[in-house]
PLY file of the C-alpha trace (Angstrom):
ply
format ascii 1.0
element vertex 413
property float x
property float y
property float z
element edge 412
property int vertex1
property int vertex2
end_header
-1.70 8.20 14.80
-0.27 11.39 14.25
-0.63 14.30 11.50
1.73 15.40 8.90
5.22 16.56 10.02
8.70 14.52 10.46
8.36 13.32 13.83
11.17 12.77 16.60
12.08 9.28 18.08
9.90 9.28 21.54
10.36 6.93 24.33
7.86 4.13 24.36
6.61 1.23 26.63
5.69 -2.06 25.06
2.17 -1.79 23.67
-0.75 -3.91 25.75
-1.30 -5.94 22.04
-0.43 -5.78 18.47
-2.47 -6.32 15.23
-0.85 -7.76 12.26
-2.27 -7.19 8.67
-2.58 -10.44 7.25
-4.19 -9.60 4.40
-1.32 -9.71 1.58
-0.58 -13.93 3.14
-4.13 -14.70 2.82
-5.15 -12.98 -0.72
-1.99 -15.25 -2.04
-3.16 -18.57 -0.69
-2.25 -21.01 -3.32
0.60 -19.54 -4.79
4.76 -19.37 -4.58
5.26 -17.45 -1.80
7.49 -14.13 -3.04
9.81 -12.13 -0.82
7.30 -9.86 0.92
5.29 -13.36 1.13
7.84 -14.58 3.26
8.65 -11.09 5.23
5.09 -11.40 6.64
5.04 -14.80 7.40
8.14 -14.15 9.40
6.64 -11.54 10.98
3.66 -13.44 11.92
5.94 -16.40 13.38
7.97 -14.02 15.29
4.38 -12.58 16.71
2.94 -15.76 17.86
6.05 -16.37 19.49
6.10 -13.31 21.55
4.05 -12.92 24.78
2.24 -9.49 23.60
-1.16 -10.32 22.64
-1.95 -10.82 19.02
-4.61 -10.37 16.45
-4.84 -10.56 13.28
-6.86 -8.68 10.38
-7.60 -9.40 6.94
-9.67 -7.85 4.39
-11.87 -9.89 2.07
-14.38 -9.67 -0.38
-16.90 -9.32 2.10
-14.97 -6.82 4.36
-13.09 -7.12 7.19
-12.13 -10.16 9.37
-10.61 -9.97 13.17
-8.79 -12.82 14.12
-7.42 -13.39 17.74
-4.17 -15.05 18.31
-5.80 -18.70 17.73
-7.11 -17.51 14.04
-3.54 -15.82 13.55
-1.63 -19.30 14.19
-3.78 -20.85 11.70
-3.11 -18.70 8.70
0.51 -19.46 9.97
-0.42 -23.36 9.69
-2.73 -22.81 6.64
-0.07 -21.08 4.58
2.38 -24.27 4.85
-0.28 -26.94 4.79
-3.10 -25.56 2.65
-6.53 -24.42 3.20
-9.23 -26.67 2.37
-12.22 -26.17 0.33
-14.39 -22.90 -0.32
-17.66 -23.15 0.96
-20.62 -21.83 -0.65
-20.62 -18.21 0.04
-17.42 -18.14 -1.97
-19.67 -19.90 -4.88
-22.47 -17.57 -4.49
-20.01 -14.93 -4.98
-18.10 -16.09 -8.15
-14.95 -16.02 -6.59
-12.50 -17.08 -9.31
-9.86 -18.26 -6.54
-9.95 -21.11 -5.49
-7.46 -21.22 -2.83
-8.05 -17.47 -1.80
-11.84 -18.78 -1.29
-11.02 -21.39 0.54
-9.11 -19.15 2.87
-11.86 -16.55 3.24
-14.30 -19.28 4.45
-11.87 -21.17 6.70
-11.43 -17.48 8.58
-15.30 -16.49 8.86
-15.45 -19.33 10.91
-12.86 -18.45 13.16
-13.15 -14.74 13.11
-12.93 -12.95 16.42
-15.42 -10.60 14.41
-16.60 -8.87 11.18
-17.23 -5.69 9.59
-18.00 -4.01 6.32
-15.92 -1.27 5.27
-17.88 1.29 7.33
-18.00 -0.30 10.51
-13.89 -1.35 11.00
-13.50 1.54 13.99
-16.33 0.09 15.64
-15.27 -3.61 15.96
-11.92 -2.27 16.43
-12.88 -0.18 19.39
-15.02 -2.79 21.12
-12.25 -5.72 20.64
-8.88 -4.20 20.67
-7.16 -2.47 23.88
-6.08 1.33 23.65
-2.91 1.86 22.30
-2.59 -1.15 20.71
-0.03 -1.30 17.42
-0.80 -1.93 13.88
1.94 -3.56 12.03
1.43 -4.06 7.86
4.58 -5.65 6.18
2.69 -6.58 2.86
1.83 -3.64 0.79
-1.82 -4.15 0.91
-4.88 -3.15 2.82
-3.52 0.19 3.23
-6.51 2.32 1.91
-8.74 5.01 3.34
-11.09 2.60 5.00
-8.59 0.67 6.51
-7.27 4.02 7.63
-10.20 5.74 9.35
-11.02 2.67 10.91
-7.97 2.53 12.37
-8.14 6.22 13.45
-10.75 5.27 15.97
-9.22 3.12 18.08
-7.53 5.88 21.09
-4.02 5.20 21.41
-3.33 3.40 18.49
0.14 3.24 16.80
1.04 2.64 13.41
4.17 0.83 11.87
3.89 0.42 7.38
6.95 -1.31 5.93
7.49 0.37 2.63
9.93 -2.26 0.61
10.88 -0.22 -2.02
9.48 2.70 -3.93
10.00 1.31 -7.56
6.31 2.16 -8.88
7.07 6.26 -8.42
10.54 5.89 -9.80
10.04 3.22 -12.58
6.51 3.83 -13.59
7.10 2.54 -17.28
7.88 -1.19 -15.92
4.71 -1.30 -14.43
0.91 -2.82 -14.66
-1.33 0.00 -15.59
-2.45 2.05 -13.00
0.27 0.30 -10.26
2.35 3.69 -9.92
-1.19 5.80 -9.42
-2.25 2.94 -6.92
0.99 2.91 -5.18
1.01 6.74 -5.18
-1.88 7.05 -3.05
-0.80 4.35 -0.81
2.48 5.92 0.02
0.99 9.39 0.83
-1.43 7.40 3.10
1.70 6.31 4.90
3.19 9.25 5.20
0.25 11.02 6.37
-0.43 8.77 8.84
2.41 5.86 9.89
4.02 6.76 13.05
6.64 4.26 12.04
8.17 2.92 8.23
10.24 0.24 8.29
13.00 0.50 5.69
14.63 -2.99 4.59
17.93 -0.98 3.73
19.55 2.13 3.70
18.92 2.62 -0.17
15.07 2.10 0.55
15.19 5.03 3.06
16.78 7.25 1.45
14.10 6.60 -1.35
11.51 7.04 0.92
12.96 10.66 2.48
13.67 11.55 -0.89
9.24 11.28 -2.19
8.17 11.96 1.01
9.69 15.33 1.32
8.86 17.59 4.55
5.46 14.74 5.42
8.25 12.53 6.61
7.39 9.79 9.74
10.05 8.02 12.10
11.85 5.51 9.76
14.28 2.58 11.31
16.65 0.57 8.89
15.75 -2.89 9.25
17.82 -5.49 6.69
15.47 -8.33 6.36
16.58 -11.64 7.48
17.01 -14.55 5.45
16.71 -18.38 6.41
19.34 -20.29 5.33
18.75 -22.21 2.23
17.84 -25.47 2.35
19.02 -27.29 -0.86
16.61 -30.39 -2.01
17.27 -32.55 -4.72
17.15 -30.14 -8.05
15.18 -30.75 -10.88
16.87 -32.81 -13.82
16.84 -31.79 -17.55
19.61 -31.30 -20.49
21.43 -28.91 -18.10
21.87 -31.75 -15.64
25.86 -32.33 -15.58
27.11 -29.42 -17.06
27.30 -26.10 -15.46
24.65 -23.38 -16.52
23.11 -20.24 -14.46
20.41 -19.66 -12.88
18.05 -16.27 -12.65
15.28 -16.03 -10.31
11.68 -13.68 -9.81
9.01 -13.12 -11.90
9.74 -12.43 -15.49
8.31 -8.72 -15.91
10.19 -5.81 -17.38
12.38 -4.56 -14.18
14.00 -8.36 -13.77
14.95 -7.91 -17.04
15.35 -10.99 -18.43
15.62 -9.93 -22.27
19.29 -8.48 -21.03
20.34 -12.22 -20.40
18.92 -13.67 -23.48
20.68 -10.77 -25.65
23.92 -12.16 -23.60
22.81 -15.42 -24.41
22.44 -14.97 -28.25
25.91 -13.24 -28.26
27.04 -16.38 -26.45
26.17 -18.54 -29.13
26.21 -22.50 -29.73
28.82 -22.89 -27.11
26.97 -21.33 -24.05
26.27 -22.81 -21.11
22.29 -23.77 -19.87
20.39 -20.55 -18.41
18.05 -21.45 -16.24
15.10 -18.83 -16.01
12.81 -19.87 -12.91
9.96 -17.98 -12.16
6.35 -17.16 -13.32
5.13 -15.18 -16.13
4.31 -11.29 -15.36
3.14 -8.43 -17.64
3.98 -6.11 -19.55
6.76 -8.58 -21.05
5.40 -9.42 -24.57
8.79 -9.51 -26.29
10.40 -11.22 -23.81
7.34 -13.87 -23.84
7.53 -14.41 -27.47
11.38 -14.92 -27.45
11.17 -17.52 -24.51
8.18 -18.90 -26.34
10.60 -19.71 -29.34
12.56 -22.03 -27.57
16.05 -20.22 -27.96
18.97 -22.79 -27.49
20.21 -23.87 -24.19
17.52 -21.05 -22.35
14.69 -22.86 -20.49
12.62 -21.40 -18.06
10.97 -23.59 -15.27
8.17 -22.34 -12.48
5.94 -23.66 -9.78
8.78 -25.35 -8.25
9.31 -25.99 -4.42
11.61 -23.89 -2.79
14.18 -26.63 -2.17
13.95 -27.69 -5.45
14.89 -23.80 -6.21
17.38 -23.79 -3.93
18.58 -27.08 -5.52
19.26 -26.14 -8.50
20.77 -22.51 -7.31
23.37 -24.93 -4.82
24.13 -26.47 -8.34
24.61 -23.94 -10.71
27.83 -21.85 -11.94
26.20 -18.68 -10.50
23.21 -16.58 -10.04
22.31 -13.96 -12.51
20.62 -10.89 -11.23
20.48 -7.95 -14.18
17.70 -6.30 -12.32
17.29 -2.61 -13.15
15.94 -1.72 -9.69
15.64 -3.56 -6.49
14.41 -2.66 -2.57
16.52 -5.66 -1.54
17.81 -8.28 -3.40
16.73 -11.57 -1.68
18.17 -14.29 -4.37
21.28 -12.13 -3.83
21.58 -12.86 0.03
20.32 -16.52 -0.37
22.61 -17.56 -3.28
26.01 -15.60 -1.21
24.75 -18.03 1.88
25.01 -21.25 -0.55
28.22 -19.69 -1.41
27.24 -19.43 -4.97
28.73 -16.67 -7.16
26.88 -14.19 -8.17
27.00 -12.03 -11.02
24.33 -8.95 -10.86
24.01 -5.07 -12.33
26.01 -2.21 -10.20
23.07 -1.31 -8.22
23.45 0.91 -4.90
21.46 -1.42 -3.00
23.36 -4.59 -4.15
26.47 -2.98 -2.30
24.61 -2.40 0.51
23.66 -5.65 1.34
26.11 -7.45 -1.00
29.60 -5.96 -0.28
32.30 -7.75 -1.60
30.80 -11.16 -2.66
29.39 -10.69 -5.98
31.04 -9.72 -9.09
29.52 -6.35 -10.27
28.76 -5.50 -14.00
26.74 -2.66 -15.36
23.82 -3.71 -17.59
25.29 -1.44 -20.33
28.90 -3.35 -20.19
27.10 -6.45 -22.31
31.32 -7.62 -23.12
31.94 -7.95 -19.56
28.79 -9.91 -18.72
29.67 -11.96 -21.84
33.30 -12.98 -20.48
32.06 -13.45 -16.85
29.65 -15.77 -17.73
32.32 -17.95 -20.12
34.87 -17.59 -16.80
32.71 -18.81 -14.39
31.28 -21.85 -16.49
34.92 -22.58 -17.00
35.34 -22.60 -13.33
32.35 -24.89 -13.03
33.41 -27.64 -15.62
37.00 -27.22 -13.74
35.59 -28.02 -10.27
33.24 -30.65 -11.64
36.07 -32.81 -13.51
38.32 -32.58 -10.58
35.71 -33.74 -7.74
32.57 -34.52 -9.63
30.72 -32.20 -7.83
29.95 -28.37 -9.31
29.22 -26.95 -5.87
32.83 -28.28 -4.87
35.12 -25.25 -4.14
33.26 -22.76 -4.01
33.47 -19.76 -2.91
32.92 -18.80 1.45
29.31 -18.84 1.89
28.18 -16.00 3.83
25.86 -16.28 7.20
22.13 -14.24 5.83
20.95 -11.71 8.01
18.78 -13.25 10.94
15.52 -11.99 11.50
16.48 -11.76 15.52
18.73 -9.10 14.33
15.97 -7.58 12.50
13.65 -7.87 15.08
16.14 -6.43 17.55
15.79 -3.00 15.16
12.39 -3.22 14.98
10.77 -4.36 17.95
11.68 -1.38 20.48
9.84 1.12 17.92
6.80 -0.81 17.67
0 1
1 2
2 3
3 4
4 5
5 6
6 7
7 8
8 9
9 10
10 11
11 12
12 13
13 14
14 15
15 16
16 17
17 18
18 19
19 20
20 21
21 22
22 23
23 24
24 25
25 26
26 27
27 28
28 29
29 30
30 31
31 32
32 33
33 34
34 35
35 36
36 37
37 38
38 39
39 40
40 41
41 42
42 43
43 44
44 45
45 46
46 47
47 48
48 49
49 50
50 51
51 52
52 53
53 54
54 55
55 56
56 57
57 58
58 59
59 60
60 61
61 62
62 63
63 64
64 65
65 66
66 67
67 68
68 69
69 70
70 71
71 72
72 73
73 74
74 75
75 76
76 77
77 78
78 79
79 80
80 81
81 82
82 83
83 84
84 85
85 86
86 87
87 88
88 89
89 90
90 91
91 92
92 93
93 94
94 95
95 96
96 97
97 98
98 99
99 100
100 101
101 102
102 103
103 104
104 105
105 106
106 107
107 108
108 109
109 110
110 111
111 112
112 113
113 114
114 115
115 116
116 117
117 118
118 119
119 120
120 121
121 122
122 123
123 124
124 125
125 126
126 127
127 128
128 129
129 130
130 131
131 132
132 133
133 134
134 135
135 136
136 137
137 138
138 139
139 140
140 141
141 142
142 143
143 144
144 145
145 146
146 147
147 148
148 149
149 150
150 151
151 152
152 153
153 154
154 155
155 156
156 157
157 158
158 159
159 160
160 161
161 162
162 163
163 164
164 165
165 166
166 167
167 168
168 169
169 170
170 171
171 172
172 173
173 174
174 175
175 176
176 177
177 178
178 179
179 180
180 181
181 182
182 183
183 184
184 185
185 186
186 187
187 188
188 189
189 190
190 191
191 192
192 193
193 194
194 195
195 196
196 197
197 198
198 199
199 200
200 201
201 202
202 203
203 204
204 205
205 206
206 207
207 208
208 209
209 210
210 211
211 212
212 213
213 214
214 215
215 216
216 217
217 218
218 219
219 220
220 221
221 222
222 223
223 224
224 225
225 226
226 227
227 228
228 229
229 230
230 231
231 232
232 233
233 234
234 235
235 236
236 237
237 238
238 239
239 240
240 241
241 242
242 243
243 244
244 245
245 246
246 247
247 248
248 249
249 250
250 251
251 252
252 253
253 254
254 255
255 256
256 257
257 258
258 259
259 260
260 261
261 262
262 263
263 264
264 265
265 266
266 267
267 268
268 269
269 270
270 271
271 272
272 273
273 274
274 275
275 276
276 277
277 278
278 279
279 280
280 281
281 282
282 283
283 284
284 285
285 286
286 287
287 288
288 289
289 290
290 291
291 292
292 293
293 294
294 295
295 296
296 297
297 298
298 299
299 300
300 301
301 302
302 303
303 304
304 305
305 306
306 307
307 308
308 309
309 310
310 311
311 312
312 313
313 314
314 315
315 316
316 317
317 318
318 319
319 320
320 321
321 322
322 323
323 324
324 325
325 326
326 327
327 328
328 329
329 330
330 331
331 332
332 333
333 334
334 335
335 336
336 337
337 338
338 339
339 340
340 341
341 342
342 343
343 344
344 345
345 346
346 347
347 348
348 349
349 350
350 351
351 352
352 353
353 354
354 355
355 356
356 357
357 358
358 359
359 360
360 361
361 362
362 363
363 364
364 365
365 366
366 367
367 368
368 369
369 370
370 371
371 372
372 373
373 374
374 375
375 376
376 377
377 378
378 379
379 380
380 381
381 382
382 383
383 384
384 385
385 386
386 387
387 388
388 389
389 390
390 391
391 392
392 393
393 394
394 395
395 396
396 397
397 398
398 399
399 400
400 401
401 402
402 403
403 404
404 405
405 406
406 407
407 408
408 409
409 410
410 411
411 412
């Protein structure tokens, strides 16, 4: 791992093993998987697949665990199937979690090997070949321990995918002490990454812009995207008549009290919005407002993702008035279901968007009024004609596909 300085594109051959951070996957065991959820699983599929050798870490409440590529394949198979039961360390300890505690004890058994926070270089060192590459997609673990211990294995090459940089450049929509946290994460990368994997252009040039001068390799890497697969959707009043449907966690940058100010100018005659995801922070006012029941608004979580993608196959459109994104993954998935999509005039949207949604600033509240009203129209239109509300619709667009992503990536690694 090199110093500070931008660094040029070198020549490389294939490294003799790589070493996935799994630590984001298994701290979330239990829980909807979110988009960087699903980037790491990917990654860790597309691993296991490969013929380089793979390992695995995670750190715990304990420390650190080393998994070979046997322990990596079953936090693959535990993430989709479940983990068991905690044992009775995780009792002892008071873990509040159940599923995360089941995790932890399901991977002490398997560990390749442990370590406390002091003594990652040396289980590194005696397990891992020289030169082998560290790969974290997840936004965790990334800390001066984890750091240092990776220092000590010779050879060793780093690769940090940085998603977005929203907690320097929106600091007011986050948990307290997130943008300090993040801070000091992201001048760990840049101090000592090799490689930072960008999932668009707009990321990048986010990254260049904070990073200044301390500035590693960086390759462009759109994430790729599985094609939905639509499951029967839940049913409730909106069943039969066209409504909209918004999807992430309900926290300040989503900004969900945008569409329920649309929906109040709307009125008595609006169509359903569906609001599907889990409660954040920082959100009071938009709690309390969803919390009195405003017409025709109803907001639905801990579904599967078929049922999600369901009810988004469904629906009159997607409605995405996020204030800042890295990506924009309900974007890509609701353009492949060939659902319209109405979202704020972001630079990244464009990127990865082009033509296919309908843009509208999140100060142009009249235009995002009479788009909405259009495409509900459009919906009741289709659905007398052919009884179906996803008849007619729009092109859907082929996602990205993570081969192509991995055909960016891979060679840098």
């Amino acid at each position: 791992m090199p110093g500070a300085g931008s660094r040029p594109v070198p020549t490389r051959a294939e490294a003799p093993a790589r070493l996935l951070d799994l630590t984001r996957l298994v701290s979330r065991a239990g829980r909807t998987p979110t988009g960087v959820d699903r980037v790491e699983t990917a990654y860790l599929a597309r691993f296991l697949s490969d013929d380089v050798p793979l390992f695995g870490l995670v750190r715990t409440s304990l420390g650190y665990l080393l998994l070979d590529g046997a322990g990596a394949r079953a936090v693959l198979d535990s993430a989709e199937r479940g983990w068991g039961r905690a044992g009775p360390l995780a009792h002892l300890l008071r873990q509040n979690d159940p599923a995360r505690a089941a995790a932890e004890t399901r991977l002490r058994r398997l560990a390749l090997g442990r370590a406390l926070p002091g003594r990652l270089g040396a289980l590194l060192r005696r397990r891992l070949p020289d030169g082998t590459c560290y790969v974290n997609v997840g936004h965790a673990n990334l800390d001066a321990h984890t750091w240092k211990g990776l220092g000590q294995v010779p050879g060793l090459r780093a690769a940090v995918m940085l998603h977005d940089t929203i907690p320097l450049d929106w600091p007011d929509f986050q948990r307290p002490g997130t943008p300090e946290r993040f801070a000091t994460l992201f001048r760990g990368v840049m101090d000592t990454a090799d490689l930072v994997i960008a999932n668009s252009r707009v990321t990048a040039d986010d990254i260049t812009r904070h990073a200044g001068t301390n500035l590693p390799e960086i390759v462009v890497a759109p994430l790729g995207v599985a094609r939905p697969r639509a499951g029967p959707p839940p049913e409730g009043p909106w069943t039969g008549t066209p409504y909209f449907v918004s999807l992430g966690t309900i926290e300040p940058r989503k900004n969900h009290t945008f569409l329920l100010d649309i929906w109040d100018h709307l009125g008595a005659g609006a169509p359903h919005l569906l609001i599907v995801g889990t409660r954040g922070w920082e959100n009071h006012e938009t709690f309390a407002r969803l919390d009195a029941r405003p017409q025709r608004v109803h907001e639905l979580n801990g579904l599967s993702d078929a049922q999600v993608f369901g009810l988004l196959a469904a629906s009159a459109g997607l409605l995405f008035p996020s204030r800042a994104e890295g990506y924009g993954l309900p974007l890509v998935e609701a353009a492949a279901l060939g659902v319209p999509v109405l979202c704020n005039d972001l630079a990244v949207f464009r990127e990865i968007g082009g033509d296919f949604p309908i843009y509208a600033t999140i100060g142009d509240h009249y235009s995002w009024a009479s788009t909405v009203r259009r495409l509900a129209r459009d919906a009741d239109a289709r659905q007398d004609r052919q009884g179906n509300s996803s008849s007619g619709r729009r092109i859907p667009r082929d996602p990205p596909a993570w081969d192509d992503h991995f055909a960016l990536v891979l060679p840098r690694l």
